[in-house]
Structures are given as C-alpha cells and as structure tokens.
LOZAVEX-226908 format. One record per atom (N, C-alpha, C): residue in one letter; x, y, z. Coordinates in steps of 0.1 Angstrom, whole numbers, plus 5000, padded with zeros to 4 digits. Layout:
N
aXYZ ...
This chain:
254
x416875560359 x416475700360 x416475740374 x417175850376 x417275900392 x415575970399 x415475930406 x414275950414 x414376110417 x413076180411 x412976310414 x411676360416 x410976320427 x409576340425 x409776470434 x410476520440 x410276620455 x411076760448 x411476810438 x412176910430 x412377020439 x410877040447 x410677170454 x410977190470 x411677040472 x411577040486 x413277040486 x413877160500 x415177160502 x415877040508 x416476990502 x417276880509 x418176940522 x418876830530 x419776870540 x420976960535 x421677050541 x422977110531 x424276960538 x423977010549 x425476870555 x424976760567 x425976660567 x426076570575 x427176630585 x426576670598 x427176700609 x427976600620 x426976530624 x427076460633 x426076360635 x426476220643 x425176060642 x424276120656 x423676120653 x422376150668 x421076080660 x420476070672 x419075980664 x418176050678 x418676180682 x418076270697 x417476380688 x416576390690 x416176540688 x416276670698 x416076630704 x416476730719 x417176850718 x418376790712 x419876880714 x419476960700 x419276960688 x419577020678 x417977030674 x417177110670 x415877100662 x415877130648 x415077060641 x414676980629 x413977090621 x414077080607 x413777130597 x413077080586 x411677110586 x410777040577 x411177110562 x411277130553 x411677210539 x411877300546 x412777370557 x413377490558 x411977530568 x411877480576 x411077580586 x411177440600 x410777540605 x411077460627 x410177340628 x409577300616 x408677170618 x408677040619 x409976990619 x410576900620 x410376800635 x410276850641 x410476790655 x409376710660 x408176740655 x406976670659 x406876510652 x406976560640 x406976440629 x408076330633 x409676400635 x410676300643 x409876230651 x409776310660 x408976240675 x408076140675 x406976180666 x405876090660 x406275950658 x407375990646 x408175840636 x408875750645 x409275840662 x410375750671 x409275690675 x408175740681 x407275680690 x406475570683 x406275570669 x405775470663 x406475330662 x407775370657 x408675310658 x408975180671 x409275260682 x409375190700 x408075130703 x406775120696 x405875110705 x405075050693 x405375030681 x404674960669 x405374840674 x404574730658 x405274600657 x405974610644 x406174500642 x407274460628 x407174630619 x405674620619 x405274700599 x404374800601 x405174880620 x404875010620 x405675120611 x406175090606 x407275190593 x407075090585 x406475200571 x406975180561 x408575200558 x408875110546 x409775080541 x410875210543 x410175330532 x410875460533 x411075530543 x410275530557 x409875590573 x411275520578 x411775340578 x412075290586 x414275370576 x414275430564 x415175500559 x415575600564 x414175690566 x414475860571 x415075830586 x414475690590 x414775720604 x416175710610 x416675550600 x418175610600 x419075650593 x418175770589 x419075890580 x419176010593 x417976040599 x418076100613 x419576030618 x420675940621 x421575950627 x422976030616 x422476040608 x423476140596 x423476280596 x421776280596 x421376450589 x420476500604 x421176550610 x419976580622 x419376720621 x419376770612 x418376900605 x417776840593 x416776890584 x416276850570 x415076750572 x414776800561 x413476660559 x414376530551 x414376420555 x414976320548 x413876220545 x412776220539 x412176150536 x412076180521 x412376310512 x412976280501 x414376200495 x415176150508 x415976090507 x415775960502 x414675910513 x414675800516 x414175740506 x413175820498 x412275750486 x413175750474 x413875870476 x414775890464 x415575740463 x415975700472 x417075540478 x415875470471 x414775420474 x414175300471 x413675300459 x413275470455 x413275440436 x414275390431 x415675450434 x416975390428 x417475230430 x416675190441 x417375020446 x416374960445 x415075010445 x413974890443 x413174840457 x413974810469 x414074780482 x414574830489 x414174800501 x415374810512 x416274740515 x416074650516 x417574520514 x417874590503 x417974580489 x418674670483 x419674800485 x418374880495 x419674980495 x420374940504 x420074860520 x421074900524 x422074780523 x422174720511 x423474640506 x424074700498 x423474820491 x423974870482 x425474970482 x426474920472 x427975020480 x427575120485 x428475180496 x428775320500 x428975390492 x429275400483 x430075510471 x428975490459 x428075460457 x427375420447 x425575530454 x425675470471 x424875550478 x425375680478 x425875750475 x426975880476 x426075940467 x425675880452 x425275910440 x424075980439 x423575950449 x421876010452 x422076140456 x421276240454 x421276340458 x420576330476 x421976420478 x421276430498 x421976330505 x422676220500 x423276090505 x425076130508 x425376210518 x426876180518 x427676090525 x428876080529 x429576010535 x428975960547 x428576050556 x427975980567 x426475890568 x425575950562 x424275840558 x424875730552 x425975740538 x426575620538 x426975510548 x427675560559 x428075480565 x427275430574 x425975540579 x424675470584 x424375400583 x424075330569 x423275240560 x424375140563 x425275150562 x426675020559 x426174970573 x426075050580 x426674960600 x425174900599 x423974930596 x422774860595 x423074740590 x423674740576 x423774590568 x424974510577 x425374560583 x426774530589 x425874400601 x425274480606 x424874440624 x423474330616 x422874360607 x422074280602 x422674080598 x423774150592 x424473990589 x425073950602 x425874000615 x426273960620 x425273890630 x424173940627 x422873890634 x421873780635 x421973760618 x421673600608 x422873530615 x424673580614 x425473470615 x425173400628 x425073490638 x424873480655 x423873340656 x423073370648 x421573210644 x422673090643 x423873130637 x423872920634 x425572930641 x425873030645 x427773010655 x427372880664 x427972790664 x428272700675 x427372600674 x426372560667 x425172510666 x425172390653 x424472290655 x424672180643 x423772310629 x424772300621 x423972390604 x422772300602 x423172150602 x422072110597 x420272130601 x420372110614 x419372140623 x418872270624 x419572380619 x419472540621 x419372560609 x418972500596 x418272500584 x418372640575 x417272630582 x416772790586 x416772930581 x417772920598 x418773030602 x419872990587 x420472920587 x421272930574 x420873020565 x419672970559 x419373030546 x419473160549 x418673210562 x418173350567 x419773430565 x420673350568 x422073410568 x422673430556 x422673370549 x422973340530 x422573450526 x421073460527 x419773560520 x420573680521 x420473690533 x420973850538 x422473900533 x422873780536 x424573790532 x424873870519 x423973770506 x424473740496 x423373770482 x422273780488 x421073810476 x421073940468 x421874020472 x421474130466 x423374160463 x423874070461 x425174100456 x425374120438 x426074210436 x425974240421 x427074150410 x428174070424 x428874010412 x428173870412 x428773760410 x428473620421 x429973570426 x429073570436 x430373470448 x430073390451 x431273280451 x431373160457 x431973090469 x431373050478 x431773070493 x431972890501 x432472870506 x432172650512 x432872730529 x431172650534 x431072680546 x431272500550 x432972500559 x433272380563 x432772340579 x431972250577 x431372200595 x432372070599 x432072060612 x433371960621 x432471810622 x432671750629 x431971610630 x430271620632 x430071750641 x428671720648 x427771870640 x428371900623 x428171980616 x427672110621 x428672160629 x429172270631 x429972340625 x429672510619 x430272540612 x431872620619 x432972600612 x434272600617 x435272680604 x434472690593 x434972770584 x434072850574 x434072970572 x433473010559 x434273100554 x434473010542 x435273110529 x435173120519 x435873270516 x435173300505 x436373280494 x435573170485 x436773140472 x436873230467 x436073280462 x436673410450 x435073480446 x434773540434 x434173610427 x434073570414 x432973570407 x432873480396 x431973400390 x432173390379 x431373230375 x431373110383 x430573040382 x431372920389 x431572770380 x433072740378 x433572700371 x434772680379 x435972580370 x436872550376 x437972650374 x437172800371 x438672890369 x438072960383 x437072950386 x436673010401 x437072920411 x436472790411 x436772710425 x437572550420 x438572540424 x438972380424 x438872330429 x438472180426 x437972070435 x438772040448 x440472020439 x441472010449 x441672100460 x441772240457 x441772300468 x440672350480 x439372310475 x438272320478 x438572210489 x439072060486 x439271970494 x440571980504 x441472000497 x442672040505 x442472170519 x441672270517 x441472340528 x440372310537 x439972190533 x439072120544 x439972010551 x441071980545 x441871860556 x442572020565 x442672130554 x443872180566 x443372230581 x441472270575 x440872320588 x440272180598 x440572080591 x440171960603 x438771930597 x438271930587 x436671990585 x436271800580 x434771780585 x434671660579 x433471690571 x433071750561 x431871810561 x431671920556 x430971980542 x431372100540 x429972160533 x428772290531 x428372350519 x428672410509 x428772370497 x429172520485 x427872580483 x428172710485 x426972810481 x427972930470 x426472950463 x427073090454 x425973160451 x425173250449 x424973320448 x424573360429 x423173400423 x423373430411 x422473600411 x423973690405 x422973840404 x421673860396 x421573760387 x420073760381 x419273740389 x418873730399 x418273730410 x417273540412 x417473440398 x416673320403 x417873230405 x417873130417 x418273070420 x418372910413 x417472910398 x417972760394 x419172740389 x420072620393 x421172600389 x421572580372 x422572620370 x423272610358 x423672450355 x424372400343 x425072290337 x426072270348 x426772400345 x427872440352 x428072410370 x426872500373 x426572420388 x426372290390 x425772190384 x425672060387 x426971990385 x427672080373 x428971960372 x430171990382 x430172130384 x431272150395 x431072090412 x429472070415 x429372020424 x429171840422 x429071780415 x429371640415 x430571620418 x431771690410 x432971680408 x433671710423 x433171780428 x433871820443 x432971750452 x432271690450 x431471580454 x432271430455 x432471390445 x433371270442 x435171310443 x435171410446 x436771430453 x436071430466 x435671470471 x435471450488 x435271310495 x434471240483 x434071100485 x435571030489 x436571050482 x438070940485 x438471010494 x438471150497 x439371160510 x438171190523 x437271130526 x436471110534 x435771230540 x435671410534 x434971440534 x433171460524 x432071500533 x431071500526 x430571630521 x430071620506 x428871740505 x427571760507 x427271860519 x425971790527 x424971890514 x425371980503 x424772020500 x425272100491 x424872160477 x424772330472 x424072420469 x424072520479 x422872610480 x423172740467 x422172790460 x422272890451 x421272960460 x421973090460 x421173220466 x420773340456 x419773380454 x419473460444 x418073550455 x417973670445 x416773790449 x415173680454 x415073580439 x413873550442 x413573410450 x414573380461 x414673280466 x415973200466 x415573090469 x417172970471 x416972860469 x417972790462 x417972630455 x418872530464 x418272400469 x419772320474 x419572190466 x420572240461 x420672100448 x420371950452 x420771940467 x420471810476 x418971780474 x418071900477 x416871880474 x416071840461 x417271920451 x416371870435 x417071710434 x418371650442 x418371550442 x419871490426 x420071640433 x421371660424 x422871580425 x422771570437 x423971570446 x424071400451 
C-alpha cells in the first residue's frame, strides 16, 4: 500500500539541479518562504550531532535537498520508508522502482543510488589489501551492505592469494544455489586462472534469514572436496540475509 499520510501537503513540481546550499535558491515549506530555517536547522544538526542526530526520515530529506532544492521533502522521505520499511532498504532499492513514489524523479533517484554507491565502496575499502581472515568483520560489514537487501539471490566466491588476501570477487550468477547456478569445476577452474589459493562462497537469501538450505550444505561440500585435489581451500560459506549472516564453517558444516 503506497504511503499517503500528507494528501494536503504540495510536493516539489521538479528536479532542477544537485545543491545541498541553501543560499543560492530559497526553500519552500507547502508553498510558502519557510523553508530555509528548518534546512538550516537539519544541516546544523546534522555537522555538529553524532551518529543519531537524524532520524531515519531527516537523514532522506536531507539528501533529497541535493535533488529538489525548493519543496518540503520530508513527505518524501516518509513516503520512501513506508514503502521500503528502512533505509538500507530504500537506498538499495532500484532507481526505477524509487521513480514510483510520488515526488521521487530521476534525479533524487540517482541521489539515493551514489549514497548506496559510496556506501559499499566504503565497506569494500575495510578489507582491499588486507588478510579477509583477520578483517572478519569488515567482511561481513561489506556483504551486509552489498547484499542484504537484494531481491533476487546471488551467488558470489571471493578468491584470496596465499596471505588471504582478497584478489577476486565474482559474481557467478543469480539464482538458486544449485549446480545450475554455480559449478564446482568452474568455481575451481577460475581460481587456478586468477592464481588464487583460497576462496569464500557467499550468497545471499531474499527471505531475509540466513539459515542454510540442504542445498547449501551440499553444494558447498562438493566445491569443498573439488578444491581439496587441486590444492585450493574453502575457508568458508557465508549466507547473507535481512536478519543477519550464517558461516557454515561456524555451524561446522564445512
């Protein structure tokens, strides 16, 4: 059900231009000059709070300000988290699906995208160059973000070098996971071709819990015991889901 609690309040008519300045252009609370104080208020909270000076919906409007630099966007912003549930939700949520909301066009879309964008490249930045194993962590933190709020499931083997460093991550496909998604052989074969001695399978389940399937246990033994003859190892399989993450090494699967 689309979120409509604000009926009477005017949304923005367009997306002009990205500014996140108030200065140059002044703001419009439901159609009057009121705007500007409240921006101002929400920046300075923002720059001079901690973590959970913004609420959820505050920390939306704010970068909906680089889309809509007239309007009130804080019926936007709620409108988004009725419809996604989160924020990680929305802003994983497609561009074109964010389109669907009322007040959401092309450019707030793409607002939202370069947020999720700079967010994962930010988790990845945690474990570049660095033993995975020891950066634990940061892995998961990178997974989570990557992959939890994905609608299909995907299946991904992140290959590390001798001093388990990661040196590959690819994405097998989309899918179940099963041997019509990932093969053992080739799963092994593109770890001789990248040099890799060492590899994780992770995937991802859209129901949001991370306990593994039949299915997961058997395809990871199986690519387990193919790695075993040609001398790479599986240090692990991580399932990523909404309400957390499983590594099969830990239930002792593996």
């Amino acid at each position: 059900m689309r979120f409509n609690a604000f009926p009477e309040v005017a949304l923005p008519e367009a997306e002009d231009s990205f500014d996140f300045l108030d200065s140059a252009v002044p703001d419009f609370d439901a159609g009057k000059a009121a705007g500007d104080g409240h921006r101002s208020r929400l920046r300075a909270r923002l720059l001079t709070g901690g973590a959970e000076a913004l609420a959820d919906y505050e920390v939306l409007e704010y970068l909906l300000f680089a889309a809509i630099p007239r309007g009130n966007t804080k019926p936007i912003a709620k409108a988004l988290l009725a419809q996604y549930g989160s924020l990680a939700a929305v802003l994983n949520a497609d561009p074109k699906a964010l389109q669907r909301v009322k007040g959401v066009g092309e450019n707030s879309a793409a607002a939202l995208k370069a947020v999720a964008i700079a967010a994962r490249r930010m988790a990845r930045g945690e474990i570049i160059g660095k033993p995975v194993l020891g950066s634990w962590q940061a892995l998961i933190d990178y997974l989570t973000t990557d992959m939890a709020h994905l609608t299909v499931e995907r299946v991904r083997v992140l290959y590390l070098d001798t001093k388990n460093r990661l040196i590959d991550d690819h994405h097998v496909g989309d899918g179940s996971i099963d041997e019509a998604a990932i093969h053992p052989r080739e799963v092994i074969r593109r770890a001789m071709d990248v040099g890799a001695s060492a590899m994780i399978l992770v995937h991802n389940h859209p129901s949001g819990s991370p306990e593994p399937s039949r299915a997961d246990i058997q395809i990871t033994q199986r690519i387990a015991e193919a790695g075993r003859h040609m001398g790479v190892t599986v240090h692990d399989h991580v399932i990523i889901g909404r309400e957390g993450h499983t590594s099969l090494r830990a239930k002792g699967l593996i």
